[in-house]
N, C-alpha and C positions, 0 to 999 in steps of 0.2 A: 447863632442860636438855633437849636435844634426847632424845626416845626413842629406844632403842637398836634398837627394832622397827617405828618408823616407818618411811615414805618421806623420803628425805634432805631437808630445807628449814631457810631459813634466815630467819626472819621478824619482828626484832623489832618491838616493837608500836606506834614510830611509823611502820611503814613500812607498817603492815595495810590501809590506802584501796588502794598501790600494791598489793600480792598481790592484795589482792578484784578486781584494775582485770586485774589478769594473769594470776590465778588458772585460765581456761578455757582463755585459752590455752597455757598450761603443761601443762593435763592432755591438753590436744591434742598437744603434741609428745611428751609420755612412751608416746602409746599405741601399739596395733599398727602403721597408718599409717604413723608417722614413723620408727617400727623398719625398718619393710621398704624405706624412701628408701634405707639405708646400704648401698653395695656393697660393703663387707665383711662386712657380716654377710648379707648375700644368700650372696654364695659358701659360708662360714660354714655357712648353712643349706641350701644343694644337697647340699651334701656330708655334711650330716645327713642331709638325706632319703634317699638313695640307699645310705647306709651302715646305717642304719636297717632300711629296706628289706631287706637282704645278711642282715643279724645277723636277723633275724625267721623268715625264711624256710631259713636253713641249717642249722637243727634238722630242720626239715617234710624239705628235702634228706637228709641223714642218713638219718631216720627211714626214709626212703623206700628208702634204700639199701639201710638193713639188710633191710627188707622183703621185697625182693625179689634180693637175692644169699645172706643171712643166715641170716634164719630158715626152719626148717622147717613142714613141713605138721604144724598141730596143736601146731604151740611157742609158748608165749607171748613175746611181744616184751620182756616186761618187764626182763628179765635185759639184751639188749643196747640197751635205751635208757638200762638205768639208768647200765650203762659210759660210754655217752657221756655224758648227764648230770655223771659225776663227772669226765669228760677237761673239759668245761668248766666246770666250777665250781673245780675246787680252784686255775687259776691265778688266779682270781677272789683266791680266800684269799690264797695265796702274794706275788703280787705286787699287788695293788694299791697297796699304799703304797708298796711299793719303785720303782715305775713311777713313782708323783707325783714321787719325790726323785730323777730322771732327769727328766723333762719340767722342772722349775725349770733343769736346766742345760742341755737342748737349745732348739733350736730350738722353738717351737711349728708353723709352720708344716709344716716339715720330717719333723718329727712327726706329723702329722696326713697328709699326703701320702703317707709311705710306708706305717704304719702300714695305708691300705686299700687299697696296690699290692700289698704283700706281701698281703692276706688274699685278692687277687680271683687271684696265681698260682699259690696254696696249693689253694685252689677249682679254679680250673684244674687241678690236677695230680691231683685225686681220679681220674680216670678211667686215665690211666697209671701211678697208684702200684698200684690196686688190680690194673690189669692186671700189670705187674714182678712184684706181691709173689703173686701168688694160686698160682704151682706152689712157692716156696717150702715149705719143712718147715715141720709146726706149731710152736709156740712151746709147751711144754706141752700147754696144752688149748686156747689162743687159735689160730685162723686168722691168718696173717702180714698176709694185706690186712684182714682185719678191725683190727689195731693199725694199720697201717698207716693205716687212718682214722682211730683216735684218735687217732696222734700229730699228725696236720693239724687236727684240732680241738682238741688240746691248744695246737698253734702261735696258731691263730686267736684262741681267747680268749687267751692271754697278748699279743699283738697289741691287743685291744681293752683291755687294762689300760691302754696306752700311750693308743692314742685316745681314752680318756674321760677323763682329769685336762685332756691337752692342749683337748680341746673346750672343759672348763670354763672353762680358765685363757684361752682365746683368745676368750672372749665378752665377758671384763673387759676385752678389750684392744682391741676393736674398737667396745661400746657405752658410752653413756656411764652414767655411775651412775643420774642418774636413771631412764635406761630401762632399766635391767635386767629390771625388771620384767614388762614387756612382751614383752622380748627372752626371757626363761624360758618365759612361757606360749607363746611360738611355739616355743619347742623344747619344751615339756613337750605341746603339741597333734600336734606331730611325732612323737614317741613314740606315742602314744595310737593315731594315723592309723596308724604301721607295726604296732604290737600288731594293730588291726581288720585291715589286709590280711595279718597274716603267718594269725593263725588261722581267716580266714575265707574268705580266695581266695588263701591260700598253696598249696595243692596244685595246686587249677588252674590257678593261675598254673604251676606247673613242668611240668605234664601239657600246656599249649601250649607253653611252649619246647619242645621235646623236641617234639614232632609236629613245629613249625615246620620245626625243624632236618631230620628225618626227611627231609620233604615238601624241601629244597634238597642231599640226597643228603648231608648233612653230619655221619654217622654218630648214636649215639644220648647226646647228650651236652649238649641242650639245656637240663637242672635247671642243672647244671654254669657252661656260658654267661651264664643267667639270674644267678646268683647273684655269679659272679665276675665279671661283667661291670659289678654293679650299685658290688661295693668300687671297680673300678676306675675307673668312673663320677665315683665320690665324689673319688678321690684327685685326678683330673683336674684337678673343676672348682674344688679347692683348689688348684689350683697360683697361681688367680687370685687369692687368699687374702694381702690385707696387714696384718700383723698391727703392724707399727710398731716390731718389737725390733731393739735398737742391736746392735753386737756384743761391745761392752762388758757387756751385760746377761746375754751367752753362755758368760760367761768360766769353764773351770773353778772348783770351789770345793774346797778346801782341805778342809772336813772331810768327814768318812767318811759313808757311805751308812746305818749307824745314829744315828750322832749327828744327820744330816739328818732324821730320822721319830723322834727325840727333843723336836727343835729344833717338830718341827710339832704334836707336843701338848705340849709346854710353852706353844707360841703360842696355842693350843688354850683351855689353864687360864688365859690372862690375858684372853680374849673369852668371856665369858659369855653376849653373846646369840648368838655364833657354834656356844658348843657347846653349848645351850639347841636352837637350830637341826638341829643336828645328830645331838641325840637323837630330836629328834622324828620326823626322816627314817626312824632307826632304827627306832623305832616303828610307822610310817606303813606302811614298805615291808615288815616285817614282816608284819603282818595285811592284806599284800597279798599275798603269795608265798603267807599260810595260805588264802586263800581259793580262788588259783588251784587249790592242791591240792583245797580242800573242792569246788570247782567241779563233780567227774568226779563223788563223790557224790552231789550234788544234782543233777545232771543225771542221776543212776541212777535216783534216788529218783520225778524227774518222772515221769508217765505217757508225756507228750505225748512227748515227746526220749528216744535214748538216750546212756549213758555216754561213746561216743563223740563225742558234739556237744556236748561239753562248752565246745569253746573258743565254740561261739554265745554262751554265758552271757559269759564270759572279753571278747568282742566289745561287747557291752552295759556294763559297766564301764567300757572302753576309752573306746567314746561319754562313757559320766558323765564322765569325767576329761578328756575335749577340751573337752566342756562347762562345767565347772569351771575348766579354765585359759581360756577367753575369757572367763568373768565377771570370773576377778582381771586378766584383762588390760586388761579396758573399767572396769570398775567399784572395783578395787582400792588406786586411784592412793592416794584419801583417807585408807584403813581402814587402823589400823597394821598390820603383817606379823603381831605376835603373835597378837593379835587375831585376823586371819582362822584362823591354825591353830589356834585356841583353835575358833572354829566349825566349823571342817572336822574337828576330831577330836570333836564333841558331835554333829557331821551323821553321821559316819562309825559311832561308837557306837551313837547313835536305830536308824541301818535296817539294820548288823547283827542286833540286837534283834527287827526286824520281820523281819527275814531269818530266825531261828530259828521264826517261828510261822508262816511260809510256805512251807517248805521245797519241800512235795512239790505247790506248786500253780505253773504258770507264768507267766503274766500276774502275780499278787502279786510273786513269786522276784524277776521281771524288774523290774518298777518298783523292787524293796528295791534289788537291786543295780545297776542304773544309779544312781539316786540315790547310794548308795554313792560309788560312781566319781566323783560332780560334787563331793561333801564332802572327797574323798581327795586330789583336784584343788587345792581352795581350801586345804586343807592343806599338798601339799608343794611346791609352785612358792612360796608367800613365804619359806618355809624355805632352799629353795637359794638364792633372792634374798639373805636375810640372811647367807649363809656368803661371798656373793660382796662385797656392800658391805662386810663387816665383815674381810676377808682380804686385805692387803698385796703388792702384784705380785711382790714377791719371794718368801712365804711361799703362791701361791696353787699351785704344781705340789705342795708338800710336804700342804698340807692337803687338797686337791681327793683326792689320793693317799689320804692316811687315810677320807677320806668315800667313794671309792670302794671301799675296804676292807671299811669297817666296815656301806657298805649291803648288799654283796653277802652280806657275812655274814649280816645278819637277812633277806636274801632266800633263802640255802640251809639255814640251819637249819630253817625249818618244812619245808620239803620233805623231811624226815628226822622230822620231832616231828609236825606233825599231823596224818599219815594213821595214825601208831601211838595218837595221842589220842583219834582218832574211834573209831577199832575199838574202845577201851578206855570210851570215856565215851560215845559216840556223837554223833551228829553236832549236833544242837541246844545242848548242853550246851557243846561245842567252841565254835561260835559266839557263843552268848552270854559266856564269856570272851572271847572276841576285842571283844564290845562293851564290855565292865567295863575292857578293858587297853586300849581305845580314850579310853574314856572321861576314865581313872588319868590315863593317862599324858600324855594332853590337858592337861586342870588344872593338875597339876605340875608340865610344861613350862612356862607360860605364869605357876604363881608365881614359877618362878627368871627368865623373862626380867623379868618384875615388878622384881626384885630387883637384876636387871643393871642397872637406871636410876640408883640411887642410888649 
């Protein structure tokens, strides 16, 4: 029987001379290479990059905002980052599923195009909302244009709810199965690449728009341009975007928008190695979020750096994890799916570990956690692979929907639980759990995908 964590093949064993005879060049067409031939999935991925790009940097945006309209001399920031923080996380919560069981019966293309048209006029309009809203009466204790901002960030991420099942669901529809794999680590490297520039030359990068703009008489509104120019960028060069859906495939569907996000974990409990898959993400992304947090810490704790420069560390993971998806993209074709997350959560465990007895030195920190990042890598790019070959074109907007849910969820919970864990238990004690639940939870995924074979 075919593993349910392998790479798709089909080989029985009087045909084994012909495989060995075709075998290279097989793994030659699944790899990067023959990914990047397909001009669908090129569009596909312009339109990741640039939208990427948008969502990286429009926090640093924000941020900057509040900065310098917001806060006062001698206030701390923390109070209005934390507001925005929660304007975009909770549509995270709210709709992510509800979004997947709407992208099943829209368009995906269509989906994907407006979704970064609207987020690049929403950007656009920061500069005249706050201008309208700022002689307005307070609201309470809030500033008008200060909500005013978070309701445009509140629109934005419920926006990217929509863009990310459809991304998912439009990679199954343009690669083919065997390259999926391939196809993830060029978007999981895409990620990676926008994390490094949003925390590391995301500021300068807005500090030259905005000169730019200055220097062409074109008032001061270049962060603004930069950002929404970059959604609108993306939406563009998906208009080139052929995804192949009939309009039979488009057709309303009859039942109700819960019973749809019922229908997608029941489909859920009949794939075992899909939601084997899918915990692990849970996991994964999990004692990823805790580390971002732990990051400012351990960047405190350094001599060399301060708490500020924390996203340099944050940068260095970034790398591990680009590094990590080209190994599973060149090297992973062979090694079952489980397997590799079985090592990428024992790599991920090991240099937490070493991460707790290195804390406050940098050169050590930084090797723990780049390596970090390449395990975390080989970790969760076979994972989405598995959700995507084991998830049915009609059942992939409802499940993509739940996995967009349920990541975002164990991405915002440590953001609330381990900055109160560390204060409480302190910080090495904090990480070394995080390598025990690395480790846990590794194993035990990988005996139930075990399990899914029989």
């Amino acid at each position: 029987m075919t593993h349910l964590f392998d790479p798709p093949s089909a080989s029985p064993k009087d045909d084994q001379n012909q495989q060995n005879n075709d075998s290279t060049q097989s793994l030659v067409d699944q790899t990067t290479g023959s990914v990047l031939k397909n001009p669908n999935f090129l569009a596909l991925w312009g339109g990741q990059v640039f939208s990427q790009i948008a969502d990286k940097i429009y926090l640093i945006l924000v941020i900057g905002i509040i900065s310098s309209r917001f806060q006062q001399q001698g206030e701390t920031i923390s109070g209005w980052g934390s507001s925005v923080m929660v304007a975009f996380t909770i549509p995270a919560i709210l709709f992510g599923s509800i979004a997947g069981v709407y992208v099943d019966r829209w368009s995906k293309k269509l989906t994907l195009v407006l979704s970064n048209l609207l987020r690049g006029a929403l950007v656009f309009a920061i500069p005249l909302v706050l201008w309208v809203t700022s002689d307005l009466p307070t609201v309470g204790n809030s500033r008008p244009d200060f909500l005013g901002l978070l309701v445009i960030t509140f629109i934005v991420s419920t926006l990217t709810q929509f863009f990310t099942p459809a991304e998912q669901a439009s990679i199954t529809l343009v690669v083919e199965k065997p390259k999926l794999l391939a196809a993830n680590s060029i978007y999981a490297t895409t990620i990676m690449a926008a994390l490094i520039l949003g925390f590391a030359v995301g500021e300068p990068l807005l500090t030259l728009a905005d000169y730019l703009c200055q220097q062409i008489n074109f008032l001061s509104i270049g962060k603004e341009v930069l950002v929404g120019g970059s959604y609108t960028i993306a939406g563009l060069i998906l208009l080139w975007l052929q995804t192949g859906e009939k309009a039979e495939d488009l057709a309303s569907h009859e039942s109700h928008l819960w019973a749809d996000i019922k229908d997608g974990l029941r489909y859920l409990n009949t794939k075992n190695a899909a939601k084997a898959a899918l915990l692990q993400l849970v996991f994964s992304f999990s004692i990823i979020a805790a580390l971002t947090v732990l990051a400012i810490r351990i960047a405190e704790v350094i001599p060399e750096i301060r708490s500020d420069q924390f996203g340099f560390l944050l940068a260095v993971a970034s790398i591990g994890m680009a590094i990590g998806a080209a190994i599973v993209s060149n090297f992973g074709q062979k090694t079952p799916r489980h397997l590799l997350a079985l090592i990428g959560s024992i790599g991920m465990g090991s240099f937490l570990a070493g991460l707790a007895l290195f804390t406050a030195q940098l050169v050590p920190a930084l090797t723990m956690i780049g390596c970090l990042g390449i395990f975390a890598g080989m970790c969760v790019i076979p994972m989405q692979t598995v959700i995507q070959e084991e998830t049915s074109e009609a059942m992939r907007g409802k499940v993509f929907g739940l996995q967009n849910n349920a990541v975002n969820i164990a991405l915002s919970l440590p953001l609330a639980l381990v900055g109160l864990a560390e204060s409480y238990f302190g910080l090495e004690t904090v990480i070394i759990s995080l390598s025990l639940i690395s480790l846990i939870s590794g194993v035990w995924i990988w005996q139930v995908a075990r399990k899914a074979i029989v």
